[in-house]
N, C-alpha and C positions, 0 to 999 in steps of 0.2 A: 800677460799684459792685456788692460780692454781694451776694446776696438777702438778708435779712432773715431769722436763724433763727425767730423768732418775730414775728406778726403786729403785736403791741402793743407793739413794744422802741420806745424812743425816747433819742435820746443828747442831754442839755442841760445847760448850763451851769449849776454848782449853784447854788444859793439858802443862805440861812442856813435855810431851815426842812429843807434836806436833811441839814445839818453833823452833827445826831445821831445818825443812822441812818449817816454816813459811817465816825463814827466807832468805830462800834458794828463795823462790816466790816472798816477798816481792822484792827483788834484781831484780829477772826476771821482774816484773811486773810495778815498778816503775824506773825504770832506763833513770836517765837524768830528771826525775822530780822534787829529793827531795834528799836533801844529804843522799846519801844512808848509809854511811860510820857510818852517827850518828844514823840512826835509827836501821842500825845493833848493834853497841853498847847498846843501848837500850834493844834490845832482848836479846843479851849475857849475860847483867846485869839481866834482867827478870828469865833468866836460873839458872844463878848463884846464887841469892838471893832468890827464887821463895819460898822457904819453910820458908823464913823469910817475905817476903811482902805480900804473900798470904793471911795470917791470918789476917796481919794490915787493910788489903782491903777493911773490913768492918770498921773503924775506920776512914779512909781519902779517900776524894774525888779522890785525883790525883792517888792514890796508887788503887783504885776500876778501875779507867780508864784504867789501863796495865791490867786489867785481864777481861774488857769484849771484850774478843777478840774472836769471832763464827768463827768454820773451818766450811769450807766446805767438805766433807769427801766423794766419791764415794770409794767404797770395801774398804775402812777403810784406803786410802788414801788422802793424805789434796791434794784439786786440786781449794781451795778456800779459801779465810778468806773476814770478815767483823770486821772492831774494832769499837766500840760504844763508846762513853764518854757523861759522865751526865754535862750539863753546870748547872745545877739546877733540884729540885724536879718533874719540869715540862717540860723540853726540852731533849732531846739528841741532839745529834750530831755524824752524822757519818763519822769517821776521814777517814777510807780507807779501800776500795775494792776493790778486785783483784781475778782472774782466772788464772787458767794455760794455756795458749793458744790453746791447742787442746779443749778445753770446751768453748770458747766462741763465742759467736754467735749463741748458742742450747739455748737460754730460759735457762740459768743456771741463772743468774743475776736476772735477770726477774722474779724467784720463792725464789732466797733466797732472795730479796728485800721485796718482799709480803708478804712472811712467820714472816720474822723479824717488820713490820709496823703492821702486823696485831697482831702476839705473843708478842712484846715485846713493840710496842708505844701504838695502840691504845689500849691494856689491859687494860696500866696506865694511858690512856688519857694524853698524851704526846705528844707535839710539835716536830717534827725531821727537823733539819740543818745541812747543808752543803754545800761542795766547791766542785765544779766541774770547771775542765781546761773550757775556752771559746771553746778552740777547740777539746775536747773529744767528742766521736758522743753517750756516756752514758747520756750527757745531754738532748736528744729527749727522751730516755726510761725513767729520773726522770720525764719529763713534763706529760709523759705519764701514771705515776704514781700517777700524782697527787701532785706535787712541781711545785710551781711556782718562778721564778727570784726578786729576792729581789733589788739587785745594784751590780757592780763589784768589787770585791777586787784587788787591783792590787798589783803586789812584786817587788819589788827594791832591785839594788845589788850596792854596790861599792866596787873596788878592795884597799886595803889600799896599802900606800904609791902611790897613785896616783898621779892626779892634785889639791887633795883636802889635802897633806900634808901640807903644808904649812897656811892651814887656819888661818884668826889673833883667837885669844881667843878674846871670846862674852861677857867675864864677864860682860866689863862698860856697858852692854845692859841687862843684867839679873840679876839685884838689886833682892835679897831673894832667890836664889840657894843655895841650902844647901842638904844632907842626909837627906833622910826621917827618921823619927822617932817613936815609937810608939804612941806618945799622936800623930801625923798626920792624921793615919790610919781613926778615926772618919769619917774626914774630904771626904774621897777618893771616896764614892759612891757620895755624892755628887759633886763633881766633876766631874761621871760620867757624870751624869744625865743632869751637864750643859754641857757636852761635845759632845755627841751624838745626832741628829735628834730625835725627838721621835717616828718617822716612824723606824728608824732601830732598836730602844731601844725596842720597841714591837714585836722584831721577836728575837735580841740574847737580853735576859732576863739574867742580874746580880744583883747579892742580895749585903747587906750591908753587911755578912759574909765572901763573895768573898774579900772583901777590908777590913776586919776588922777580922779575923780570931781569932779564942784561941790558947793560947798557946802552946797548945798540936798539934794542926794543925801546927802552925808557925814552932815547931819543927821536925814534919813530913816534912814540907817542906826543913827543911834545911837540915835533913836525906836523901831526895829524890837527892837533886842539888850534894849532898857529893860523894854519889852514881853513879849519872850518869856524874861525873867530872863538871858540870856547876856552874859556877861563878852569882850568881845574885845581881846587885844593883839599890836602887833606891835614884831615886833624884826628890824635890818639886822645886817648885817656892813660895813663898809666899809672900804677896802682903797687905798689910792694914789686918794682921789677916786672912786672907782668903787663904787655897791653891786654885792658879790657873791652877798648872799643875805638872804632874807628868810624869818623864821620868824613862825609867827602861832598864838597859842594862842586856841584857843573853849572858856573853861569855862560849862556847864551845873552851877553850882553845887548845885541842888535834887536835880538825880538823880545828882550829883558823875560827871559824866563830863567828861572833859577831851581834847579834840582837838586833835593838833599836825599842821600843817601848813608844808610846807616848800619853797621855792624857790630851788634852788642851782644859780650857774653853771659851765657842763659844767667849766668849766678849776677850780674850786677845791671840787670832789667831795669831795677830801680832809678838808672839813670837817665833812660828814657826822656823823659819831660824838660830836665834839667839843658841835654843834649840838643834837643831842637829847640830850646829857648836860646842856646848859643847861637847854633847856627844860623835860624833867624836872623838876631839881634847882629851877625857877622852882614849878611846881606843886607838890610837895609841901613847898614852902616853905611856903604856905599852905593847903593841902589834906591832910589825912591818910588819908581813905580816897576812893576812888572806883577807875575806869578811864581809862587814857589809852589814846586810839587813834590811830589810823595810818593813811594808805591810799597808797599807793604805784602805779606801773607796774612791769610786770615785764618792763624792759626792760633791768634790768639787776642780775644776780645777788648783787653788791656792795652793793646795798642790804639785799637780805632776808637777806642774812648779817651785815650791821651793826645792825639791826635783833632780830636771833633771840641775838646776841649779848651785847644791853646786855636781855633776857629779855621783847622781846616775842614772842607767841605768833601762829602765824597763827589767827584765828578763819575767815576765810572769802575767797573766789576769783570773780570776775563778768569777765565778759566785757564790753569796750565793745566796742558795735557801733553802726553807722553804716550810715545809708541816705540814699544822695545824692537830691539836689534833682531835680525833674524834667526842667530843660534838662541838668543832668549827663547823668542816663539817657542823655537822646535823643541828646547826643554821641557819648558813648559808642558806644549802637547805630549810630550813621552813621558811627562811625570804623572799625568793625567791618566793616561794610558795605563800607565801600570796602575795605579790605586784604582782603577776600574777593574782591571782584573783580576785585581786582590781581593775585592770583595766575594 
């Protein structure tokens, strides 16, 4: 473990009495990167419900994710946080960290980074992901740590009632759009699986649960969306018996931002355009002003040109990056090992 930039640092599990002061950093810290407005919402709800979702924590994934949030505390002040979320048994993911600006650049990062891969991933032998800006200079210290670049993620914004109001509807183009339904659900990791490269499928790991949840989950999740005012739907494609694609919109009605998300099998790509001209045309059915966003791999040029086409804009570039478990490592190094001394 490094040494300790400061004698008095301490890295804990936050409390509701630290939520304020989180929140207050968060603002400082991420400002002009991330709708700030929703994820302060988030917090307040965190606050306000905290001795009712606390306890569920253990019960539901999404609800475990708002409370593994580490301060960073010097004299028992928070001058730091890290927030962790589990994509699975075997990954994390770290959503966001941040310093208070007189503390960066001292090797603060640098030790609650280490401290946290060392106490809390490689314990459980655990895989850790994440996004970092293209142009943040924290991305030399992940390299430096041991994460290496996966592909880029890129994010897309359109302003509604733009040039894209008027879009005709796709329908004669999307024969089996319909609401998804529960007998669907089955179907939906396999649709991953033909969706995704299997070079990226082996770094963010999703299980059949993920897309096929109980009841009691299902219901926690609609408890969660109720809570933080978010609107969620989804919608299939299906094709000869077969879902091919699955579209899912998140409105944020309060700060009117609206997110489309999209899962399409490699063989009916072509659907692509047709797909977010629906979705679209679904939100500004009901919505007249806000943002719809986007986030994509950039593994395939044919999207950000379908994309830049129906006028969204790229807003911004991150890098996923992934740092394997620790029995990977030590593989690794002993595979190494021997092909050296095989030569």
């Amino acid at each position: 473990m490094s040494k300790k930039p400061f004698t008095n640092v301490t890295i804990e599990k936050v409390q509701r009495s630290d939520l304020e002061q989180l929140e207050k950093l968060f603002a400082t810290a991420f400002a002009g990167e991330v709708d700030l407005q929703q994820i302060k919402r988030r917090i307040r709800r965190a606050r306000q419900f905290y001795y009712i979702l606390q306890p569920l924590s253990k019960f539901s994934g999404w609800i475990k994710n708002h409370f593994d949030v580490y301060a960073v505390k010097i004299a028992g002040q928070v001058v730091g946080f890290i927030q962790l979320s589990y994509l699975n048994s075997a990954q994390l993911h770290i959503d966001y960290i941040a310093f208070s600006k007189q503390y960066r650049g001292q090797g603060l990062g640098r030790w609650v980074l280490t401290t946290l891969l060392e106490t809390v991933a490689d314990a459980n032998n655990q895989d850790v992901v994440l996004e970092v800006r293209v142009d943040n200079p924290a991305y030399k210290l992940y390299q430096r740590l041991g994460f290496r670049s996966v592909t880029e993620i890129l994010h897309y914004e359109m302003i509604l009632g733009g040039t894209t109001s008027s879009l005709p509807s796709p329908d004669d183009e999307l024969p089996g759009f319909r609401k998804l339904t529960a007998k669907d659900r089955g179907q939906l990791y396999r649709l991953y699986k033909a969706s995704v490269p299997p070079g990226l499928r082996r770094v963010i790991k999703r299980s059949y649960r993920e897309f096929n949840p109980s009841m009691l989950v299902r219901h926690l999740d609609w408890a969660k969306n109720y809570l933080m005012r978010k609107q969620k739907t989804n919608f299939v494609v299906e094709q000869s018996d077969k879902i091919v694609a699955l579209v899912t919109i998140s409105s944020y009605v309060k700060t009117q931002n609206y997110i489309i998300s999209l899962i399409i099998h490699q063989s009916y790509e072509y659907l692509r355009p047709a797909l977010l001209k629906k979705a679209i045309n679904l939100i500004e059915a009901s919505h007249k002003q806000g943002v719809i966003s986007i986030t994509i791999y950039s593994d395939d040029p044919a999207k950000q040109a379908t994309l830049e086409q129906l006028g969204f804009n790229r807003d911004a570039a991150y890098y996923l990056m992934f740092y394997p478990a620790a029995k990977k490592r030590k593989e690794t190094v002993r595979a190494r090992s021997q092909n050296t001394s095989g030569k």
